[in-house]
N, CA, C and O atoms as a Tripos MOL2 file, in Angstrom:
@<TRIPOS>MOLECULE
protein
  296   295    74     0     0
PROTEIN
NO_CHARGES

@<TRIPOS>ATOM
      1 N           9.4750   34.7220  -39.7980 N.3       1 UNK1
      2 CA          8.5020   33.7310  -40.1840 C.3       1 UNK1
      3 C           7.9710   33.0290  -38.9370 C.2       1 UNK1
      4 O           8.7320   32.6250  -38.0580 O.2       1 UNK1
      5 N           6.6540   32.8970  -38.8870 N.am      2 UNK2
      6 CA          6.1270   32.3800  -37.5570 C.3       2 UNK2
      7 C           5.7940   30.9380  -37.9750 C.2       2 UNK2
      8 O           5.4870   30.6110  -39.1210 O.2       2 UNK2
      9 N           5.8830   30.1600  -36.9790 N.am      3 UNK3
     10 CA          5.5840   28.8340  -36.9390 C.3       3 UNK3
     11 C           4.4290   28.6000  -36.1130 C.2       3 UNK3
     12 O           4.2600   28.9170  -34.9360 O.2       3 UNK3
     13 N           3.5790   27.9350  -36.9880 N.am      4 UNK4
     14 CA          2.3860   27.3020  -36.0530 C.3       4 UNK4
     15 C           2.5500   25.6190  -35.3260 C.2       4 UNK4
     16 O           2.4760   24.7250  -36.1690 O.2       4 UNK4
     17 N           2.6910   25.3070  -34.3420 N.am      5 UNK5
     18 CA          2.9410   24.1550  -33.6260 C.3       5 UNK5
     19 C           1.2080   23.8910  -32.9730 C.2       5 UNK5
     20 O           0.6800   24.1630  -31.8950 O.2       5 UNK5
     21 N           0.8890   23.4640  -33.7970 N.am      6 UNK6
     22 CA         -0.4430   22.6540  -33.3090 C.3       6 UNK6
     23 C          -0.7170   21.5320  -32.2370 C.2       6 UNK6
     24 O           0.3140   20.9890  -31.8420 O.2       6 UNK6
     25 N          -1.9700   21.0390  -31.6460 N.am      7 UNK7
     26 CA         -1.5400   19.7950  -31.2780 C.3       7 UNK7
     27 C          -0.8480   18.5850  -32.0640 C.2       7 UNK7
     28 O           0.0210   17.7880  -31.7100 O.2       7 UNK7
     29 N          -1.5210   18.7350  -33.2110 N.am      8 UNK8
     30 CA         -1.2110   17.5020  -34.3470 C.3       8 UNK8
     31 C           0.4520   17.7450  -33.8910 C.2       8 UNK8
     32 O           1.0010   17.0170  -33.0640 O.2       8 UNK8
     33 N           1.0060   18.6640  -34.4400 N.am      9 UNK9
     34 CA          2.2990   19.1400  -34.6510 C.3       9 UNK9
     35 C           3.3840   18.4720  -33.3280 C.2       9 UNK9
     36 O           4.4910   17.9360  -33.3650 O.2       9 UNK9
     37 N           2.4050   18.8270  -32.1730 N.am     10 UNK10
     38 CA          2.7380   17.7750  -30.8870 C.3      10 UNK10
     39 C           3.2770   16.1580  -30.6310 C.2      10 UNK10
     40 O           4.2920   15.5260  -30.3380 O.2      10 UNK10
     41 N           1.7880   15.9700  -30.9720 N.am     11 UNK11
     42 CA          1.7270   14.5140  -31.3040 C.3      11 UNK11
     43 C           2.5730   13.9240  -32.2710 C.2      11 UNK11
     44 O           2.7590   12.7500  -31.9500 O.2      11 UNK11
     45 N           3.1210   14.1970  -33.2330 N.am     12 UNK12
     46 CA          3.7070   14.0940  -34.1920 C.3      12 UNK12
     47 C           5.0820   14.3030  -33.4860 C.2      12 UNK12
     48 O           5.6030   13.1890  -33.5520 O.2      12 UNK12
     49 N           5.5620   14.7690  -33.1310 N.am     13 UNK13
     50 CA          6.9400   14.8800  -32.3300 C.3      13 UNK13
     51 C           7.4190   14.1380  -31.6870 C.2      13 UNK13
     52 O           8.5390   13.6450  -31.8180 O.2      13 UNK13
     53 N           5.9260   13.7640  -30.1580 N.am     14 UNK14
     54 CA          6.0320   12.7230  -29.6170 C.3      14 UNK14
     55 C           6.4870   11.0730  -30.2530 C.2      14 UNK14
     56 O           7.3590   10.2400  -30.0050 O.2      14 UNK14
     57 N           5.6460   11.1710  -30.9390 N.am     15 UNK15
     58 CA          5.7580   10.1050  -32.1450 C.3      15 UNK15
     59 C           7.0960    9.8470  -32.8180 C.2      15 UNK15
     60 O           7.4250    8.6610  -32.8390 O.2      15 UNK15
     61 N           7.9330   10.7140  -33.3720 N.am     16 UNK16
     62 CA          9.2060   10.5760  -33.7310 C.3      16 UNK16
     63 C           9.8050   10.0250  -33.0730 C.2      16 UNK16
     64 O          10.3310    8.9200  -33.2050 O.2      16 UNK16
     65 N           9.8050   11.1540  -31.7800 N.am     17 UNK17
     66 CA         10.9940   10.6010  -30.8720 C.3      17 UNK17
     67 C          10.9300    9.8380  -29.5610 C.2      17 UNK17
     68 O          11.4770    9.9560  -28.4650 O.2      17 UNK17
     69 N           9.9040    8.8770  -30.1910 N.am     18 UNK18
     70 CA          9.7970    7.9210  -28.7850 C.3      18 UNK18
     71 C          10.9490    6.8930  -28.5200 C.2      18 UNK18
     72 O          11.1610    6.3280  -27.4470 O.2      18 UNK18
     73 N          11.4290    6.7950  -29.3070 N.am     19 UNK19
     74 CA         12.7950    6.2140  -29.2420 C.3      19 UNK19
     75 C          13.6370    6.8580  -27.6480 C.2      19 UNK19
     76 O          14.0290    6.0720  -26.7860 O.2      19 UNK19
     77 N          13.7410    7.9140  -27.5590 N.am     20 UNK20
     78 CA         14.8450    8.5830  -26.5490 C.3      20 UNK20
     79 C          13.8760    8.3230  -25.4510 C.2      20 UNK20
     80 O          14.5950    8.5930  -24.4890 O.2      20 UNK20
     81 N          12.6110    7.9470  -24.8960 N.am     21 UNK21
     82 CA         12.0430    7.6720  -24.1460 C.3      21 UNK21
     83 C          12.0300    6.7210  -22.8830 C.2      21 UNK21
     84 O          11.4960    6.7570  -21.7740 O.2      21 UNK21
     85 N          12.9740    5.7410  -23.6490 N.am     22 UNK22
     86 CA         13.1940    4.4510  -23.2760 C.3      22 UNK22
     87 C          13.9940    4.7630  -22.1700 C.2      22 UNK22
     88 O          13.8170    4.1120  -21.1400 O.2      22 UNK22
     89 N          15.1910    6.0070  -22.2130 N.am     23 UNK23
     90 CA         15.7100    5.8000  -20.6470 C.3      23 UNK23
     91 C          15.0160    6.2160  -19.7290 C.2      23 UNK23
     92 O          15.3860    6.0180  -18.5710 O.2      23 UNK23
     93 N          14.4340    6.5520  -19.8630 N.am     24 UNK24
     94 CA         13.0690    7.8830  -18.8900 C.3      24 UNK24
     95 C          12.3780    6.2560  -18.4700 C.2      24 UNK24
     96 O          12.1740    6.0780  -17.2690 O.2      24 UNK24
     97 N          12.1710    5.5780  -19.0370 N.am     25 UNK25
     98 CA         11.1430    4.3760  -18.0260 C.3      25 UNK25
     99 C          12.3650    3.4570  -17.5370 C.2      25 UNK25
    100 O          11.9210    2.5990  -16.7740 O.2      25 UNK25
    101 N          13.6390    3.3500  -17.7000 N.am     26 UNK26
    102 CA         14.8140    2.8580  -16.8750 C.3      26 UNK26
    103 C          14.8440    3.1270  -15.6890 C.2      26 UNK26
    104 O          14.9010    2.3950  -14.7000 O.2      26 UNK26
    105 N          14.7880    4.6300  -15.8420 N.am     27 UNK27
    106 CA         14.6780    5.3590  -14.3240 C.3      27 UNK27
    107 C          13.4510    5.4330  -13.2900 C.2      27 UNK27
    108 O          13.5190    5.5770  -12.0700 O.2      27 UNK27
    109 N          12.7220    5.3450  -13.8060 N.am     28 UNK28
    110 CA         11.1640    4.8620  -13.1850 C.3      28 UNK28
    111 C          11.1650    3.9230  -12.6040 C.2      28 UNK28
    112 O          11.0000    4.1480  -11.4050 O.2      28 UNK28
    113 N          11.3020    2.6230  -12.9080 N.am     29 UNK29
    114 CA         11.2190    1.1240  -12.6840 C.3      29 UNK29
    115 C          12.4240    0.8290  -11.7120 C.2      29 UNK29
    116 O          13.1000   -0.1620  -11.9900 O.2      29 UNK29
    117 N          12.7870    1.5990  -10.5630 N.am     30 UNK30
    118 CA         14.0710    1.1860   -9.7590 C.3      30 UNK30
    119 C          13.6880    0.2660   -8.8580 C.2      30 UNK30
    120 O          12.5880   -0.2760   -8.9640 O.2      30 UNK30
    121 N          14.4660   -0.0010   -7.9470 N.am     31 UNK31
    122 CA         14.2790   -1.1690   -6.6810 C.3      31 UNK31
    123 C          13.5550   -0.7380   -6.0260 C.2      31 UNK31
    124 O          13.2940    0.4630   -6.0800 O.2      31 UNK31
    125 N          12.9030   -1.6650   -5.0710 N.am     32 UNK32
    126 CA         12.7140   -1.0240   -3.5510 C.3      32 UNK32
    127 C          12.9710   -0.1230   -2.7740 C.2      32 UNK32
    128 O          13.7790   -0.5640   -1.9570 O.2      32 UNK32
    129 N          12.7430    0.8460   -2.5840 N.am     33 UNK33
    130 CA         13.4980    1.8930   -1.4400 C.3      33 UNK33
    131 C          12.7770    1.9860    0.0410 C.2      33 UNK33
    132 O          13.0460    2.7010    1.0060 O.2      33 UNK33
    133 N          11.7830    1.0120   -0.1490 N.am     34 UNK34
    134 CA         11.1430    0.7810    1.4550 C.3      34 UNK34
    135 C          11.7940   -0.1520    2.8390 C.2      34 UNK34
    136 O          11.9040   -1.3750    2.9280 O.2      34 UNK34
    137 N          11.9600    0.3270    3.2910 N.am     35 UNK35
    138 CA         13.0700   -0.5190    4.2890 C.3      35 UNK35
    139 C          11.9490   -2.2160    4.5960 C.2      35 UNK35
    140 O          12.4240   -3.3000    4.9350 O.2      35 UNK35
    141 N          10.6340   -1.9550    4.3710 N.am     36 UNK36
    142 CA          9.9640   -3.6280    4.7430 C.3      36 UNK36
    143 C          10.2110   -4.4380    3.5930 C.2      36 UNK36
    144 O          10.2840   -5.6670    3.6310 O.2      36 UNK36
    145 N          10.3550   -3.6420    2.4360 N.am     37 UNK37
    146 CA         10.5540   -4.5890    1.3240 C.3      37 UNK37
    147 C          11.5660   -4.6780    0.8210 C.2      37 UNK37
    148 O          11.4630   -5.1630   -0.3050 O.2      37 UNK37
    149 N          12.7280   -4.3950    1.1580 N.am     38 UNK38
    150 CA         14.3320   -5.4290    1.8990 C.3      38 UNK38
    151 C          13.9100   -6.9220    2.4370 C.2      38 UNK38
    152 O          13.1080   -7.1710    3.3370 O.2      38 UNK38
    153 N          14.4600   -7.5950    1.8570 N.am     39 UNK39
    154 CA         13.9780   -9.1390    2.5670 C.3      39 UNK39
    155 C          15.3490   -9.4090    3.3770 C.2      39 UNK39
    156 O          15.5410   -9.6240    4.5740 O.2      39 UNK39
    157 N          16.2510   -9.3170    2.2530 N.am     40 UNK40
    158 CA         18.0020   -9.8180    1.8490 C.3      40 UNK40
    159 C          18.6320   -9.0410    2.9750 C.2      40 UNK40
    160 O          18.4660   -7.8220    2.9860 O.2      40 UNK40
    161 N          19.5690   -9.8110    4.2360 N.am     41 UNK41
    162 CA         20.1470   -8.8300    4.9480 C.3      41 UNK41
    163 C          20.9920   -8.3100    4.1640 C.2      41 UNK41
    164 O          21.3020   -7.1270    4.3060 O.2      41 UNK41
    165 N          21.6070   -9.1900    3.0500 N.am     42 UNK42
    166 CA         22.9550   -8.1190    2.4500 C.3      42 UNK42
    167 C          22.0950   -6.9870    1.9610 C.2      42 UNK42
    168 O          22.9040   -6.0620    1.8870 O.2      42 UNK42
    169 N          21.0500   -6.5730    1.6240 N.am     43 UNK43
    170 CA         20.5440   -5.5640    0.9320 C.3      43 UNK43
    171 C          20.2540   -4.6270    2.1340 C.2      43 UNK43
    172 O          20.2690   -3.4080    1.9650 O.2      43 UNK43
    173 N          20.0800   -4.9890    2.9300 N.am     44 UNK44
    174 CA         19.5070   -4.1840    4.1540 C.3      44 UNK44
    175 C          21.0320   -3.3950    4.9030 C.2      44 UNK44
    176 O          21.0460   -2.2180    5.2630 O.2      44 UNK44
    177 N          21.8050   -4.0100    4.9760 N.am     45 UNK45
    178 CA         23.3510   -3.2970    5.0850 C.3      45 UNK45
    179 C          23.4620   -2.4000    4.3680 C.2      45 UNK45
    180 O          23.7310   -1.2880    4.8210 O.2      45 UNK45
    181 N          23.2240   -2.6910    2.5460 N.am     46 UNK46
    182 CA         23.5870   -2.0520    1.9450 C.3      46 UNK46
    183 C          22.9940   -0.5330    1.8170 C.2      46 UNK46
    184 O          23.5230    0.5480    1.5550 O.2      46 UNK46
    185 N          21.7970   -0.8960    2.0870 N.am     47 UNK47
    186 CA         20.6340    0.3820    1.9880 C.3      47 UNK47
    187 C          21.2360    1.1290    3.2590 C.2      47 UNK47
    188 O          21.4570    2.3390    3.2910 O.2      47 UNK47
    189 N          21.4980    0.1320    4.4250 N.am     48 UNK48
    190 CA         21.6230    1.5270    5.7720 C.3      48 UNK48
    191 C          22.7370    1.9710    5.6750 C.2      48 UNK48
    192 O          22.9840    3.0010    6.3020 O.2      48 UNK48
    193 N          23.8900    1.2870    4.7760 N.am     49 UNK49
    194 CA         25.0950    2.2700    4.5050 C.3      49 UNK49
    195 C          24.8840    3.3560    3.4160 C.2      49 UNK49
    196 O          25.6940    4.2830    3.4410 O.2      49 UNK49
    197 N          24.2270    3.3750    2.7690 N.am     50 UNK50
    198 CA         23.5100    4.3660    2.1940 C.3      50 UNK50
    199 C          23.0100    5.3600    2.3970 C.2      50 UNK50
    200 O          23.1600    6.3300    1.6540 O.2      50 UNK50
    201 N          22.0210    5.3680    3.8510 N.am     51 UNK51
    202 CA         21.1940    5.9040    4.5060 C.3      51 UNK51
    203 C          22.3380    6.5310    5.9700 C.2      51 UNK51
    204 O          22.0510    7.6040    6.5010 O.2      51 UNK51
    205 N          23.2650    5.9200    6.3390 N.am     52 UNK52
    206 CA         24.0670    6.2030    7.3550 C.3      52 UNK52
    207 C          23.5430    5.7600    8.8160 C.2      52 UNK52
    208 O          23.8400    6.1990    9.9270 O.2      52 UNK52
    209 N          22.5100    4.5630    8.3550 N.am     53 UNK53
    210 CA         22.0270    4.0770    9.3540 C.3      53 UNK53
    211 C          22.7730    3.0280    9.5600 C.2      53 UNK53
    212 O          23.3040    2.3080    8.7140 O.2      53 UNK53
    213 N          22.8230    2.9150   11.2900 N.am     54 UNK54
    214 CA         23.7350    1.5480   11.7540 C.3      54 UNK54
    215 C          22.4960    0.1350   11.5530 C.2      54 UNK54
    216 O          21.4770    0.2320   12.2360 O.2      54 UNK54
    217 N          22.6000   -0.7420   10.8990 N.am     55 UNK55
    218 CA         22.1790   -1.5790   11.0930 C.3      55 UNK55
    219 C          22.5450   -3.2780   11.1830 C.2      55 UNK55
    220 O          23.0750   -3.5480   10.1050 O.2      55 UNK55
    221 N          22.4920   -4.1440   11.7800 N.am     56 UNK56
    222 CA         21.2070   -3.8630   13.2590 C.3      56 UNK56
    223 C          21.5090   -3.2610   13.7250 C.2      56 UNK56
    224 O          22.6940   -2.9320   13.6790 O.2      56 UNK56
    225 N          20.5100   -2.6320   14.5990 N.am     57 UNK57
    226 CA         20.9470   -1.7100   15.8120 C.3      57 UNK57
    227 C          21.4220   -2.4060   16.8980 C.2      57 UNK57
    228 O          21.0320   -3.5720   16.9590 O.2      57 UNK57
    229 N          22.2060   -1.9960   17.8350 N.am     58 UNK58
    230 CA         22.9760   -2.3980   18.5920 C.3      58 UNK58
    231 C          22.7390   -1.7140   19.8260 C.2      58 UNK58
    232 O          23.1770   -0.5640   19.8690 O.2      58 UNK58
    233 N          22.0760   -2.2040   20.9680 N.am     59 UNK59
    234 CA         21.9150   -1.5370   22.2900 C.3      59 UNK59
    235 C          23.2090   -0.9050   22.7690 C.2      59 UNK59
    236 O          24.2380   -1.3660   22.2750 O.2      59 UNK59
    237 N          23.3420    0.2890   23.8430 N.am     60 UNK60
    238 CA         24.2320    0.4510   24.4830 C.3      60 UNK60
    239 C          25.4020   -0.4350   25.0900 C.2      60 UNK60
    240 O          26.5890   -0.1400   24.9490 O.2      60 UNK60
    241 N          24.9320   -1.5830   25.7990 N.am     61 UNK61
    242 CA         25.0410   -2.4590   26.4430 C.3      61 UNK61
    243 C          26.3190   -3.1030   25.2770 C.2      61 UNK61
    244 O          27.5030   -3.1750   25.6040 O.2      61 UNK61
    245 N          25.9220   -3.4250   24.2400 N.am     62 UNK62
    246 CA         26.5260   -4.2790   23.5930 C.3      62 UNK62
    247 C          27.8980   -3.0270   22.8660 C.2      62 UNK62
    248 O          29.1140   -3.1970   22.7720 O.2      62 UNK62
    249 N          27.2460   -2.1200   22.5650 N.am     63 UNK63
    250 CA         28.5800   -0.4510   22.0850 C.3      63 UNK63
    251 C          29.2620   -0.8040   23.2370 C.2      63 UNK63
    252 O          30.3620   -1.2350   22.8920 O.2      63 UNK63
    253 N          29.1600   -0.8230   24.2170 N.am     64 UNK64
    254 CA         30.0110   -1.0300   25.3080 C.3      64 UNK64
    255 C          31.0270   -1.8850   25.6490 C.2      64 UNK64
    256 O          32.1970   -1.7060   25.9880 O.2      64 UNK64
    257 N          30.4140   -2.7450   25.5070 N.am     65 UNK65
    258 CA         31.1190   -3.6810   25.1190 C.3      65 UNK65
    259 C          32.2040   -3.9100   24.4420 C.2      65 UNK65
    260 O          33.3670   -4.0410   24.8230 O.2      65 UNK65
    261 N          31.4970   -3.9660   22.8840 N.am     66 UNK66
    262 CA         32.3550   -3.6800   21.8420 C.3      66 UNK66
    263 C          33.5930   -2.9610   21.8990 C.2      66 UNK66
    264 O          34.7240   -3.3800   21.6480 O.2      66 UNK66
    265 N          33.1110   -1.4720   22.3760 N.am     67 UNK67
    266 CA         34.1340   -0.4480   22.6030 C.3      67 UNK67
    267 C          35.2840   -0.9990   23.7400 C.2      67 UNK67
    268 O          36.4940   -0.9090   23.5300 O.2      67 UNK67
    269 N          34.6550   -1.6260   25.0680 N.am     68 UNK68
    270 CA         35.9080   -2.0900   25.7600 C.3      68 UNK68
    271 C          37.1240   -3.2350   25.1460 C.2      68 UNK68
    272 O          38.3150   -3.1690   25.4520 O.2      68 UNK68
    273 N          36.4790   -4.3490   24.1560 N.am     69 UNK69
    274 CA         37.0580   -5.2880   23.8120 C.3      69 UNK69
    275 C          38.2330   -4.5550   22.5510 C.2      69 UNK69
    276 O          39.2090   -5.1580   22.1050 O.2      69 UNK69
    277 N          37.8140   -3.1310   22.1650 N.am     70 UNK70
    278 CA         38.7210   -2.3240   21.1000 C.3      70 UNK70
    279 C          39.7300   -1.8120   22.0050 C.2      70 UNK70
    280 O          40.9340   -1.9170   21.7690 O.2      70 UNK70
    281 N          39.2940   -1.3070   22.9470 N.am     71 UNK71
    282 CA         40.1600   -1.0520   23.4840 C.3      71 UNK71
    283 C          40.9670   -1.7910   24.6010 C.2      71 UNK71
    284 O          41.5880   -1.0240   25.3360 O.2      71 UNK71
    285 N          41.1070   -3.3970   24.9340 N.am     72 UNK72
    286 CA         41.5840   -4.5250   25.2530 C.3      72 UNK72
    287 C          42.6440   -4.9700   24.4870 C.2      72 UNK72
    288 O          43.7530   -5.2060   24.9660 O.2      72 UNK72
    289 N          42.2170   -5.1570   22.7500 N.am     73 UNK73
    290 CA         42.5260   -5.6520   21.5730 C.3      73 UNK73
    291 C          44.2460   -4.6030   21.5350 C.2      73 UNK73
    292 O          45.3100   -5.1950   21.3500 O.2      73 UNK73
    293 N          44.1990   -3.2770   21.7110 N.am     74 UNK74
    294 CA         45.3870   -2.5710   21.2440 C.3      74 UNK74
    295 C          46.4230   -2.4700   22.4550 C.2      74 UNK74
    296 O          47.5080   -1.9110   22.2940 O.2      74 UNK74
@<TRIPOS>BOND
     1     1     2 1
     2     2     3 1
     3     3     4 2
     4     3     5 am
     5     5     6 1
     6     6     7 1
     7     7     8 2
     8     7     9 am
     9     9    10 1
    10    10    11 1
    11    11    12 2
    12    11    13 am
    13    13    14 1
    14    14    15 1
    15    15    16 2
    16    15    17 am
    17    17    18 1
    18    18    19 1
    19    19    20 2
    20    19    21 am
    21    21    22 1
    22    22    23 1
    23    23    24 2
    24    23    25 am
    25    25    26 1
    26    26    27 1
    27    27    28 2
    28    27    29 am
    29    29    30 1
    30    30    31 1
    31    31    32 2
    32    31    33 am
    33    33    34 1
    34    34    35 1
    35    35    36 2
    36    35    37 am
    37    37    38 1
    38    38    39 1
    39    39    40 2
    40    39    41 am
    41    41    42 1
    42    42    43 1
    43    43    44 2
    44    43    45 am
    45    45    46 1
    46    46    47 1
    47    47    48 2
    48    47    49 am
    49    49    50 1
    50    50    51 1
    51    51    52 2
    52    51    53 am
    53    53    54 1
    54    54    55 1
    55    55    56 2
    56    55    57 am
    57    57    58 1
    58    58    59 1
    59    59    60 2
    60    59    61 am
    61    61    62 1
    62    62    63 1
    63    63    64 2
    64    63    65 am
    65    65    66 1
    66    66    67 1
    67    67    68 2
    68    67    69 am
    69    69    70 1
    70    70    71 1
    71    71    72 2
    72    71    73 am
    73    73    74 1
    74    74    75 1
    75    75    76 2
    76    75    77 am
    77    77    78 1
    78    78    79 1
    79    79    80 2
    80    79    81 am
    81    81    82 1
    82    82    83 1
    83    83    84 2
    84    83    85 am
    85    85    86 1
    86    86    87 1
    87    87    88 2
    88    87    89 am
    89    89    90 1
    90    90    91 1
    91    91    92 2
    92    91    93 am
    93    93    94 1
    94    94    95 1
    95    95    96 2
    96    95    97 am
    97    97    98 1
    98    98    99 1
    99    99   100 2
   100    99   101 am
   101   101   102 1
   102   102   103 1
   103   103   104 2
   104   103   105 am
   105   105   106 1
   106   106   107 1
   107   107   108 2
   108   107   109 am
   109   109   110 1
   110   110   111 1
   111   111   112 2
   112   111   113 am
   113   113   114 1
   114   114   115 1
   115   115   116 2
   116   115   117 am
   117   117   118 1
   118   118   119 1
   119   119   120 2
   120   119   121 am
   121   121   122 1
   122   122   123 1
   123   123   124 2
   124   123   125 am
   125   125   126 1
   126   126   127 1
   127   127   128 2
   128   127   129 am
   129   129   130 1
   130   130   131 1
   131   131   132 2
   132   131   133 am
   133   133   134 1
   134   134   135 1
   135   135   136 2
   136   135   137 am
   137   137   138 1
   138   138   139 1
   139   139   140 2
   140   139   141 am
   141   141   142 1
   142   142   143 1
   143   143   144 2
   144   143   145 am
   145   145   146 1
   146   146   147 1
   147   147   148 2
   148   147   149 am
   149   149   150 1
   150   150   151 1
   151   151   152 2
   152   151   153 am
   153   153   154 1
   154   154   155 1
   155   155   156 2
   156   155   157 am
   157   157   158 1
   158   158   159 1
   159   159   160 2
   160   159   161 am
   161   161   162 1
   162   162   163 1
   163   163   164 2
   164   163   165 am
   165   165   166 1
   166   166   167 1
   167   167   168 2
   168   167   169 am
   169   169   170 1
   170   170   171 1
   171   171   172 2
   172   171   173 am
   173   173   174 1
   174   174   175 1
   175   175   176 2
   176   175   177 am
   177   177   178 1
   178   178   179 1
   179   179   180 2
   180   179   181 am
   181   181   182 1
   182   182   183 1
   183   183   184 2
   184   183   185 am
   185   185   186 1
   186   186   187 1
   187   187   188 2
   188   187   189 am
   189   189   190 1
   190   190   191 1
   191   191   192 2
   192   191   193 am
   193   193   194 1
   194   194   195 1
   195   195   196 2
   196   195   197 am
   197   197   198 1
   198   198   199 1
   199   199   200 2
   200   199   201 am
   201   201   202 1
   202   202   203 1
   203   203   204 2
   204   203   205 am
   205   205   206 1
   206   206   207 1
   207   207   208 2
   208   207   209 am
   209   209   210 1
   210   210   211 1
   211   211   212 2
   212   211   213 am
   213   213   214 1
   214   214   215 1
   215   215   216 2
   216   215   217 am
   217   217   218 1
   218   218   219 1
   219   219   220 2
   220   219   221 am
   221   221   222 1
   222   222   223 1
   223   223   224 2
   224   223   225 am
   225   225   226 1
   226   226   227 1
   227   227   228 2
   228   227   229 am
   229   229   230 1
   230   230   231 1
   231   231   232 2
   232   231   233 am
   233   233   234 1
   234   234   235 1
   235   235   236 2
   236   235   237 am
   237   237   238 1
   238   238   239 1
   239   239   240 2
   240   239   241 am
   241   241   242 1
   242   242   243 1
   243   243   244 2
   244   243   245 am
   245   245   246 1
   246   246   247 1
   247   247   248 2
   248   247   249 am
   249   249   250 1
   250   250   251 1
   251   251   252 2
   252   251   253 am
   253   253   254 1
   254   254   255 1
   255   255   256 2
   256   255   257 am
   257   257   258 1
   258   258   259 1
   259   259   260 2
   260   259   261 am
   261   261   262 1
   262   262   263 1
   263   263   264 2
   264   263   265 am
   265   265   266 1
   266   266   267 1
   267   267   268 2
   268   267   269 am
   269   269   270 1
   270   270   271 1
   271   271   272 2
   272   271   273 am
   273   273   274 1
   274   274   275 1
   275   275   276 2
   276   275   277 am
   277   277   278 1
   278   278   279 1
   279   279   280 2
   280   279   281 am
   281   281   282 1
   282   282   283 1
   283   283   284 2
   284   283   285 am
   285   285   286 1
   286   286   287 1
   287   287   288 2
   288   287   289 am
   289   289   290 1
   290   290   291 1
   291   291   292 2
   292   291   293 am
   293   293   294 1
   294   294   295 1
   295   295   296 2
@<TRIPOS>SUBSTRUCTURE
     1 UNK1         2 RESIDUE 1 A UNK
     2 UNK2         6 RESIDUE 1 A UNK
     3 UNK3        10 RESIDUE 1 A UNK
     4 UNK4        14 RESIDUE 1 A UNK
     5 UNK5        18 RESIDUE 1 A UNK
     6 UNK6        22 RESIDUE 1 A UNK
     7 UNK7        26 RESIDUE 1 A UNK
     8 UNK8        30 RESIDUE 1 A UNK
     9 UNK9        34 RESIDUE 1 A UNK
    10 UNK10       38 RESIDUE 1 A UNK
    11 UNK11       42 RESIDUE 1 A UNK
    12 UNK12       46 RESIDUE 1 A UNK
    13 UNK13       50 RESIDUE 1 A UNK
    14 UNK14       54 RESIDUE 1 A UNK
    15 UNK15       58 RESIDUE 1 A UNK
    16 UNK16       62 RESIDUE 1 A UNK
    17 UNK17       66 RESIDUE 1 A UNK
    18 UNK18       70 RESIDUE 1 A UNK
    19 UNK19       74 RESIDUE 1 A UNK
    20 UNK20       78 RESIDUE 1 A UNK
    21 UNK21       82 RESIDUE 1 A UNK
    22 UNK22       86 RESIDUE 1 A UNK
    23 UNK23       90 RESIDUE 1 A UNK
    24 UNK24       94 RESIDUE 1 A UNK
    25 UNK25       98 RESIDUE 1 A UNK
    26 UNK26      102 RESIDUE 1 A UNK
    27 UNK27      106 RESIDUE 1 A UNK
    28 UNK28      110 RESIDUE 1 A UNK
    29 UNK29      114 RESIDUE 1 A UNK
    30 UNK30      118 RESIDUE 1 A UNK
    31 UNK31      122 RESIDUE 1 A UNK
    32 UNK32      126 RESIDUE 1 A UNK
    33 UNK33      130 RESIDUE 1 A UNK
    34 UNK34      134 RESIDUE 1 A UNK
    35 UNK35      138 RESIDUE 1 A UNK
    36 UNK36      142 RESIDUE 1 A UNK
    37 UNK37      146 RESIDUE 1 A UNK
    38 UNK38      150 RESIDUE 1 A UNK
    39 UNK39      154 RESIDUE 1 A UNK
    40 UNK40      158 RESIDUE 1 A UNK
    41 UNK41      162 RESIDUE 1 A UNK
    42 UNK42      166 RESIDUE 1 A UNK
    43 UNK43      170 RESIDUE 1 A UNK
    44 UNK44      174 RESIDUE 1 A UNK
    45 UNK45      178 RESIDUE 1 A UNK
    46 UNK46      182 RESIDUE 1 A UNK
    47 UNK47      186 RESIDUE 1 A UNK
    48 UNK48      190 RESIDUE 1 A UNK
    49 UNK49      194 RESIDUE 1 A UNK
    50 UNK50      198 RESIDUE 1 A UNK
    51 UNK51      202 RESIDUE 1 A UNK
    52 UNK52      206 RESIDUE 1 A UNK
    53 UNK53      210 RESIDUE 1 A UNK
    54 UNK54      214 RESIDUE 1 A UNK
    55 UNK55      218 RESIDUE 1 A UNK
    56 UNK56      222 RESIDUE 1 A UNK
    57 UNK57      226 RESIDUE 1 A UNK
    58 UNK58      230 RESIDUE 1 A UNK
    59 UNK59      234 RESIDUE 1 A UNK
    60 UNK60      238 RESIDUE 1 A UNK
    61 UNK61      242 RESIDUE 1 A UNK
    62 UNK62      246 RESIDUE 1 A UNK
    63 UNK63      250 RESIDUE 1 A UNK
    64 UNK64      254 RESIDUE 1 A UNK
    65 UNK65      258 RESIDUE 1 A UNK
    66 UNK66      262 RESIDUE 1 A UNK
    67 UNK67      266 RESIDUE 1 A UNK
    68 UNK68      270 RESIDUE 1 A UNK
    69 UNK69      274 RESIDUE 1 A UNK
    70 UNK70      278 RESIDUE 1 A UNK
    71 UNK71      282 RESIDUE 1 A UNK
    72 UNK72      286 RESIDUE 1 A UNK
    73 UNK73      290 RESIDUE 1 A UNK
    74 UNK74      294 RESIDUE 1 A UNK
């Protein structure tokens, strides 16, 4: 037996099940993912630990540093 699925037949589907739709625009509507529109430093940590970016960045000068006072500290 063949089934005819029309547009109507479409529309009509759509129509039922707009209900299950609702998570589909959850996922749409997310945060920011632009690093300028981060305001919040805690958000900006959070994103570059995310990203595996060090942030702030930290000149050599100061890694150096750092690194000697770690290794002072033990």
């Amino acid at each position: 037996m063949e089934t005819t699925r029309s547009r109507d037949w479409r529309m009509a589907q759509k129509q039922r099940n707009k209900s299950r739709d609702v998570h589909t625009a959850l996922l749409r509507f997310r945060r920011e993912k632009n690093w300028k529109h981060l305001y919040l430093r805690s958000e900006k940590l959070l994103r570059a630990a995310q990203l595996g970016m060090e942030y702030p960045r930290k000149t050599r000068r100061q890694l150096a540093h750092q690194g000697m006072e770690e290794l002072l500290s033990n």
